[in-house]
C-alpha positions in Angstrom: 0.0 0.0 0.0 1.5 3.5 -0.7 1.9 6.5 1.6 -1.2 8.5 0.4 -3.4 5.5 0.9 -1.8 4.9 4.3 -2.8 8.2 5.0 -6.2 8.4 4.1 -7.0 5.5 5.8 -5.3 6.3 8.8 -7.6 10.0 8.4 -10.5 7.7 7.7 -10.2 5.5 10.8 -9.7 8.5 13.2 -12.5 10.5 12.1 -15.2 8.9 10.8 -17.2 5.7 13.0 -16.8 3.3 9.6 -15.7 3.4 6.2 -19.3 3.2 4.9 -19.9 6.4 6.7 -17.1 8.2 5.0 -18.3 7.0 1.8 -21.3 8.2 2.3 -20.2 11.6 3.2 -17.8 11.9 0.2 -20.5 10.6 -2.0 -18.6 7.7 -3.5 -19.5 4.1 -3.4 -18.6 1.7 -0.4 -17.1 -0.4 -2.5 -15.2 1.9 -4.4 -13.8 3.4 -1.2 -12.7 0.0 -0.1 -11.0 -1.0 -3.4 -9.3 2.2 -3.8 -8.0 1.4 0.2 -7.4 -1.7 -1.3 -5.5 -1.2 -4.6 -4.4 2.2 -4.0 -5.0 5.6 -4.4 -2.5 5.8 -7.3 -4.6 3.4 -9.3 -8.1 5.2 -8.7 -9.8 8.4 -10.8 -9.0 11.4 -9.9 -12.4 12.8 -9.0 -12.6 9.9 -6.3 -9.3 10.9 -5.1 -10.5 14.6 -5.1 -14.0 13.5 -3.3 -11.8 11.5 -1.0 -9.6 14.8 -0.3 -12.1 17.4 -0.4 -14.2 15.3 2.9 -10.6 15.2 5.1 -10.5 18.7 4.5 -7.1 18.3 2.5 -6.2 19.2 -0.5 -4.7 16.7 -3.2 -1.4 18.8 -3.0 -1.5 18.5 0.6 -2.2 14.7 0.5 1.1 14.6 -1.8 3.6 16.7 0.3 2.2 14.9 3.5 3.7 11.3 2.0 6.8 12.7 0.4 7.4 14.4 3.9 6.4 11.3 6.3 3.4 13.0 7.8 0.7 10.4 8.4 -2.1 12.7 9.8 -2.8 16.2 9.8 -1.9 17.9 13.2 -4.6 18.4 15.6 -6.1 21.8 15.4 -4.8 24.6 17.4 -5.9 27.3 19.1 -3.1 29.0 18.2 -2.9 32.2 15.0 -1.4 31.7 12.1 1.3 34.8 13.9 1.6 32.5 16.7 2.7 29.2 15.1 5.3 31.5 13.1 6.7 32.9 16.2 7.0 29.6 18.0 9.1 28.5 14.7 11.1 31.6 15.1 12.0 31.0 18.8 13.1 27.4 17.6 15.5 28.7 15.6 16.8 31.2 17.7 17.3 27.9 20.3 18.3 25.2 18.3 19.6 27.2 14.7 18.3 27.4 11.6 15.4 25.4 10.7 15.9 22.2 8.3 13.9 22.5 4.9 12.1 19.6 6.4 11.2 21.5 9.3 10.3 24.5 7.5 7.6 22.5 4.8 6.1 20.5 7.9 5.4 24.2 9.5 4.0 25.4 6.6 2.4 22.5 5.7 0.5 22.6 9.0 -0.5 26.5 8.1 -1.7 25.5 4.5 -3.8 23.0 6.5 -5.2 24.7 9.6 -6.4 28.0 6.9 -7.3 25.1 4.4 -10.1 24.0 7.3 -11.0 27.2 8.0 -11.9 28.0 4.4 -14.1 24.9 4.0 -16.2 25.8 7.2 
């Protein structure tokens, strides 16, 4: 199974009570669901994949940099302002250095997300 699909089950599982649920809620077939979890995501149409994405709240792009960067579920929401995250970073690198690229992506990665929510609500 590849990342992305490890990922949106793993988004599935923690917010939705079953699989049929979510596949009600995005629209799609049960049994398309569970044969895209099945055979992967790579191997499904796109407009599943984008049903699939737009119900987490996640866009495609994000679904992508989240399994080239290792991130296997989006970060819990904060209370915390966009100002506030970027200040925390800041005091990191003023303790620890300079930020790894890594670092930096997974920070803004978790801003794309939290204002990605926000729009959808």
């Amino acid at each position: 199974m590849d990342k992305r699909t490890e990922i949106i089950k793993n988004l599935i599982e923690k917010g939705w009570p079953s699989q049929k649920a979510f596949a009600e809620s995005a629209n799609i077939p049960y049994t398309t669901l569970r044969s895209i979890l099945e055979r992967g995501v790579g191997k499904s149409a796109v407009e599943n994949v984008i049903k699939i994405c737009k119900t987490l709240n996640l866009k495609v792009e994000d679904l992508e940099r989240m399994a080239e960067d290792g991130i296997e579920e989006i970060p819990e929401q904060s209370d915390l302002s966009e100002e506030e995250i970027l200040t925390l970073a800041a005091h990191q690198v003023g303790h620890e250095g300079e930020l790894t690229e890594e670092q930096l992506a997974q920070i803004k990665l978790a801003v794309k997300i939290a204002l990605a929510r926000d729009a959808l609500k």
